[in-house]
C-alpha positions in Angstrom: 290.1 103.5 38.7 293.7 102.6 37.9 295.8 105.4 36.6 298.0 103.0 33.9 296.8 102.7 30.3 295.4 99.4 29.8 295.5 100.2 25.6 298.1 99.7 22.7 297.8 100.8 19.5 295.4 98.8 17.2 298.1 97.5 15.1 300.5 96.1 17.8 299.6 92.4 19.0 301.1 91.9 22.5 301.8 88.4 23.4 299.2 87.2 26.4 302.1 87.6 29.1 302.2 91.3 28.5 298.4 91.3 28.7 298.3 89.5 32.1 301.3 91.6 33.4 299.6 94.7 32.7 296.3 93.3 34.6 298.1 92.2 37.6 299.7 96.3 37.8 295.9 97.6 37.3 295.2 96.5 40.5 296.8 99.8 41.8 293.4 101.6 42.0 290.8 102.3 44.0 288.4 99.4 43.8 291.3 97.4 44.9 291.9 99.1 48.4 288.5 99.4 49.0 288.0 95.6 49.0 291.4 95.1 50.8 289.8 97.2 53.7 286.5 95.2 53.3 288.8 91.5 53.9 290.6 93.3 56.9 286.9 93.9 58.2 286.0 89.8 57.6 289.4 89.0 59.0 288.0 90.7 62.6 284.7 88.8 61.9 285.9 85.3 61.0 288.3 85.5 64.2 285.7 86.9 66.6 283.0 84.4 65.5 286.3 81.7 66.4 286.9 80.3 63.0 290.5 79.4 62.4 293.3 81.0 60.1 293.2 77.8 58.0 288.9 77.9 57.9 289.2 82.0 57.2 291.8 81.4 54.2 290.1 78.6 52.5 286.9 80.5 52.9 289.0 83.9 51.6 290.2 81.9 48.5 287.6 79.4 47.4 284.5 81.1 47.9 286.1 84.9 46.9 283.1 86.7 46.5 282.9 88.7 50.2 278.7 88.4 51.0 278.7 84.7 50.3 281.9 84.3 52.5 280.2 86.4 55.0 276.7 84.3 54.6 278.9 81.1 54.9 280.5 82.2 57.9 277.7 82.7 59.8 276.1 79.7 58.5 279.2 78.0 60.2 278.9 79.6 63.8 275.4 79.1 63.8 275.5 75.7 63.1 273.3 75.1 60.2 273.8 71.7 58.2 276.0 71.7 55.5 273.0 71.5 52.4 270.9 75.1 53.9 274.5 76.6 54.3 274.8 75.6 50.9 271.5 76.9 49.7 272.3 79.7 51.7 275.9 80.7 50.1 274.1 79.5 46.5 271.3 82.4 47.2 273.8 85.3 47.9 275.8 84.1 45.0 273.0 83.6 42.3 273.5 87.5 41.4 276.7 86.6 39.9 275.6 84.4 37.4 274.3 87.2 34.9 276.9 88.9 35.6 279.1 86.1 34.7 277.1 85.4 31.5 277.1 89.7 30.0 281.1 89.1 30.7 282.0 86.1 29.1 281.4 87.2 25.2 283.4 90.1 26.0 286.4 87.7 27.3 286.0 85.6 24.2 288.8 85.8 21.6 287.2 87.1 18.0 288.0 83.5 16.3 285.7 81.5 19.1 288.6 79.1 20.1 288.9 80.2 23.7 290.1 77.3 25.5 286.8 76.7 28.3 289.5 75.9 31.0 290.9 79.6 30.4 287.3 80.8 30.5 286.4 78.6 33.7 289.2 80.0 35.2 288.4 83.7 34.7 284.6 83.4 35.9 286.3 82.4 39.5 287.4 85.8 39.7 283.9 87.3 38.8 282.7 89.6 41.4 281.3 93.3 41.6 285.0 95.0 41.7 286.6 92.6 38.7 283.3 93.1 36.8 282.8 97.0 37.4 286.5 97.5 36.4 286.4 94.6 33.5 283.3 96.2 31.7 284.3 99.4 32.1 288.5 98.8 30.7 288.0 96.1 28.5 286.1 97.3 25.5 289.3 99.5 25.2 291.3 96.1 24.7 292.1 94.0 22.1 290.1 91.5 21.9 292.9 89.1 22.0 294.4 90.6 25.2 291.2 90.9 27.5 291.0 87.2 28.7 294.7 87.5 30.0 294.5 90.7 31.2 291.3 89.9 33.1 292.7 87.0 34.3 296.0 89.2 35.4 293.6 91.5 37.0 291.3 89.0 39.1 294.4 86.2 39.7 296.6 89.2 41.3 294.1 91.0 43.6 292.8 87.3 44.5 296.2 86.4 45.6 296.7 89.9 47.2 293.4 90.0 49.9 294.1 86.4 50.6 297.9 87.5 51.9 296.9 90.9 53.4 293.5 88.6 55.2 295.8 85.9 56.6 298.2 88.9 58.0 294.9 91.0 59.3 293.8 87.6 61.3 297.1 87.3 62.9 297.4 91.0 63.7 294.0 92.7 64.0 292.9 90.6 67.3 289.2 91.2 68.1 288.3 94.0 65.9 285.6 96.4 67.7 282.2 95.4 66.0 281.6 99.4 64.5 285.2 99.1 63.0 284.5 96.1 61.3 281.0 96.9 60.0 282.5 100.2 58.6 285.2 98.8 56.5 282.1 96.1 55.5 280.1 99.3 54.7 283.0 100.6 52.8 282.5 97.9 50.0 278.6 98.3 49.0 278.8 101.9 49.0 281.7 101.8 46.7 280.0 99.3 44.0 276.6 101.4 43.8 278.6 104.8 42.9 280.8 102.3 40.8 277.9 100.7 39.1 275.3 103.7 38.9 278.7 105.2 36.6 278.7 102.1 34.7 275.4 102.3 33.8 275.0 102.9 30.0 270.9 102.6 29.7 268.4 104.5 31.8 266.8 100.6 32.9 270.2 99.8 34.6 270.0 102.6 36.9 266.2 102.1 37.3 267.3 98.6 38.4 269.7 99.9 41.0 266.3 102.5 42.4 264.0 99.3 42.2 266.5 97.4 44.6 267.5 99.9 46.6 263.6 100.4 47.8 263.2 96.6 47.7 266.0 95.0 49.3 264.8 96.5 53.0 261.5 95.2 52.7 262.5 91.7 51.2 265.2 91.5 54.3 262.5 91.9 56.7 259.5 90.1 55.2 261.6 87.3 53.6 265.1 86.6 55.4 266.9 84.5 53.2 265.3 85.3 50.2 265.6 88.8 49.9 268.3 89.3 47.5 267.3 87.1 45.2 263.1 88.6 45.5 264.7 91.9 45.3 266.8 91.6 42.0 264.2 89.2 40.7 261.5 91.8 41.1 263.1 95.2 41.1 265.0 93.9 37.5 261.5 93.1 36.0 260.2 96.8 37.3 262.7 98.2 36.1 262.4 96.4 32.1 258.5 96.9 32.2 258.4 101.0 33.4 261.3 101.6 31.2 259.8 99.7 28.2 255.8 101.9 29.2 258.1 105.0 29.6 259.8 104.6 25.6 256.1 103.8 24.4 254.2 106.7 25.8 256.8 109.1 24.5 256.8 110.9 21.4 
């Protein structure tokens, strides 16, 4: 992860600009080069499948979260309606809602007076790299500095892909189809070894089995539908045979 010390000491309030400074430096780390490498990778894709620099940004910056903007990007070469591309992008997208939800009370100032317009702004930036490094850093915060800091965090690598993917489109040509699905590849492998270390309780990892058995059968039997069968199922294995597994023990 990042090699700065996101702490202070427990009796020294830093104002929220020093919070969201130190945020926007964390990005120097790992999880932040490995997604860089992934957006080069969709920069290749989004010009070989002929969408423009204007179409790739607005894709790079609204939508954010890299399988949805690859699901929508196909959705737009293929051309499917606007509503399935939508219920397309909404599928691959639905797995950030919990995450969104187990993130927000940790965001959440101690007094329950966080503005929603700060907290609407941070979920934008929810995906698997802000999360892993968010749940992982923050509980070492004060509670008063995480929203800023996460915001620092998620605002500054945001604004960082969506430079270095406008300069890959203009520079990278037609990327050869292997490159690009490596530096793709780069990005899942990544957020399993990040998230298997994250994992605090035996069901999480048993979660992260279930799905990894699951998601190649839903992707053949039920295209479209897979990842949300897979997490759907393989989370509710997961609960039950770790919930039979803590009852039959002594």
């Amino acid at each position: 992860m990042s090699d700065f010390d996101v702490s202070s000491p427990p009796d020294q309030r830093l104002p929220s600009h020093v919070w969201f400074f130190r945020g926007a430096r964390a990005i120097v780390s790992l999880p932040a080069v490995i997604l860089t490498a992934a957006f080069i990778g969709y920069a290749g894709l989004a010009r070989e499948s002929g969408l423009t620099l204007g179409e790739t940004l607005m894709l790079t910056g609204l939508v954010w979260a890299l399988p949805s903007i690859v699901v929508m990007t196909g959705a737009i070469t293929s051309g499917m309606g606007i509503v399935p591309a939508a219920i397309a992008v909404a599928l691959a997208s639905v797995r950030l809602m919990p995450m969104t939800v187990a993130l927000l009370p940790i965001l959440r100032e101690e007094n329950g007076l966080t503005p929603r317009w700060k907290l609407f702004l941070a979920s934008h930036f929810v995906a698997v790299t802000a999360w892993v490094y968010a749940m992982i850093h923050l509980p070492h915060i004060p509670r008063e500095g995480r929203l800023p800091f996460f915001i620092g965090f998620g605002a500054t690598i945001s604004a960082f892909v969506f430079c270095v993917t406008g300069i890959a489109y203009q520079l990278v040509g037609e990327m050869p189809t292997p490159v690009t699905a490596a530096l793709f590849l780069l990005t899942p492998v990544y957020f399993l070894c990040s998230l298997w270390g994250a994992s605090k309780i035996s069901s999480e990892k048993a979660a992260m089995i279930a799905g990894l058995v699951l998601g190649p059968i839903f992707y053949v039997y039920l295209p479209g539908l897979d990842l949300l069968w897979t997490g759907l199922l393989g989370g509710t294995l997961a609960y039950l045979g770790t919930r039979i597994v803590r009852a039959v023990r002594p």
